[in-house]
C-alpha positions in Angstrom: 76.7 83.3 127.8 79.1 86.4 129.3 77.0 89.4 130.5 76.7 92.4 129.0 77.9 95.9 131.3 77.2 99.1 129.9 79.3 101.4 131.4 80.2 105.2 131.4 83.5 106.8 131.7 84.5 110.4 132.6 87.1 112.6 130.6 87.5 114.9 133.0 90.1 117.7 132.1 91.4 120.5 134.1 92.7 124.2 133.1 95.8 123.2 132.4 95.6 120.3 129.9 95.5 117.5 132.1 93.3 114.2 132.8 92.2 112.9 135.7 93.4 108.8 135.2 92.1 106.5 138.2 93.8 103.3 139.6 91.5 100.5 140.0 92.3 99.1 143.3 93.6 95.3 144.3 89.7 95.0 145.7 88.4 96.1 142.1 87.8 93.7 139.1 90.6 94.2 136.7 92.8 95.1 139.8 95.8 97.6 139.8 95.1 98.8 136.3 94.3 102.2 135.1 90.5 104.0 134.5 89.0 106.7 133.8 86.2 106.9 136.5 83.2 105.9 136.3 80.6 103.2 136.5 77.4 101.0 135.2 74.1 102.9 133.9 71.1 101.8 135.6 68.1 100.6 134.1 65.7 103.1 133.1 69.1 105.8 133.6 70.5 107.9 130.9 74.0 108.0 130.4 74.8 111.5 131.5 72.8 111.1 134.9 74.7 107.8 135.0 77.9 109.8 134.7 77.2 112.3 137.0 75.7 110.0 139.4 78.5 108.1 139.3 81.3 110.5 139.7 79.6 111.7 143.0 79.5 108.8 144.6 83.1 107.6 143.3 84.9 111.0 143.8 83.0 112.9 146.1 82.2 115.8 143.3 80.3 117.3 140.9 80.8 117.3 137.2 79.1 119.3 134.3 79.4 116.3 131.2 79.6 118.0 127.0 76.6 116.0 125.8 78.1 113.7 123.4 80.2 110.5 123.3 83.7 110.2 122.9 84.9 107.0 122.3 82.5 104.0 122.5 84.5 100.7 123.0 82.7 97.0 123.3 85.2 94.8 124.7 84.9 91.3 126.0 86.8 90.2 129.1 87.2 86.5 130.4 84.0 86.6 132.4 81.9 89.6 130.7 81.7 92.0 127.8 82.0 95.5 128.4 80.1 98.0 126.0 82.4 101.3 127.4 81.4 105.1 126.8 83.0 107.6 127.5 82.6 111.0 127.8 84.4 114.5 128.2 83.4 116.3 131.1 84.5 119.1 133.6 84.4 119.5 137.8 82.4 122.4 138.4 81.9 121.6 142.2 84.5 120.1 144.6 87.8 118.4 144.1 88.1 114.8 142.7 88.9 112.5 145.7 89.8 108.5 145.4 87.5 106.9 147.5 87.1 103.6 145.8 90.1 103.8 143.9 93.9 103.3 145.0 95.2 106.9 143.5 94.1 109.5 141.1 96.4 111.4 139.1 96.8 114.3 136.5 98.4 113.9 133.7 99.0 115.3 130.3 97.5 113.2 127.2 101.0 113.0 125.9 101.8 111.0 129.3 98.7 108.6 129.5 100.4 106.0 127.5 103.2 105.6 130.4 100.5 104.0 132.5 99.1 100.3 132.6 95.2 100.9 131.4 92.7 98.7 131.4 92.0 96.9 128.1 88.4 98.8 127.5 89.7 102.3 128.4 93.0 101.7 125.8 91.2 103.0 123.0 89.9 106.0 123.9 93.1 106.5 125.5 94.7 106.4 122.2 91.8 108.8 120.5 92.6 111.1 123.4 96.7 111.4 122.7 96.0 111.2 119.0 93.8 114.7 119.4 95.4 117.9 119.8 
């Protein structure tokens, strides 16, 4: 039987229309393939402290989350089944910075479907270029 992950993912936009979009890196699970940040809630953890929690220790700031879910994804993988949400959010303290990742970019929603993502962030990719 695969294991279940719950995992949060940030939307983090900036003033000027953009996304922050992580690259998982060749030491990562899923290597090479594109993210928004994030990471697994904790028992006993709710998952906007996840998601904060989270984004400090990955990007080395703070974020402010809008208190509802964007886009919840279940997907299974070869070895475990993802249940992925995730949610909009802004920095309010510090400046994103990849310290477990390979690269972070910006881009516009119109551009996030030039990039290779991984399978359980596609679909709220896709709800993200879809809204205006």
């Amino acid at each position: 039987m695969k294991k279940h992950v719950k995992v949060v993912a940030a939307i983090i936009e900036n003033g000027q229309q953009e996304i922050l979009c992580a690259l998982r890196s060749p030491a990562m699970s899923i290597p090479n393939m594109w993210e928004f940040p994030g990471g697994k809630v904790e028992a006993n953890e709710d998952i906007y402290s996840a998601l904060e929690r989270e984004i400090s220790e990955e990007l080395d700031c703070k974020i402010e989350t809008f208190k509802e879910v964007f886009n919840d994804n279940t997907h299974e993988y070869d070895t475990f089944i993802i249940n992925l949400l995730s949610i909009k959010c802004r920095v309010v303290e510090g400046t994103p910075t990849a310290n477990e990742h390979s690269k972070l970019i910006w881009l516009k929603r119109e551009n996030l479907e030039s990039l290779k993502w991984a399978p359980a962030d596609i679909p709220a990719v896709e709800q993200l270029i879809q809204e205006k």
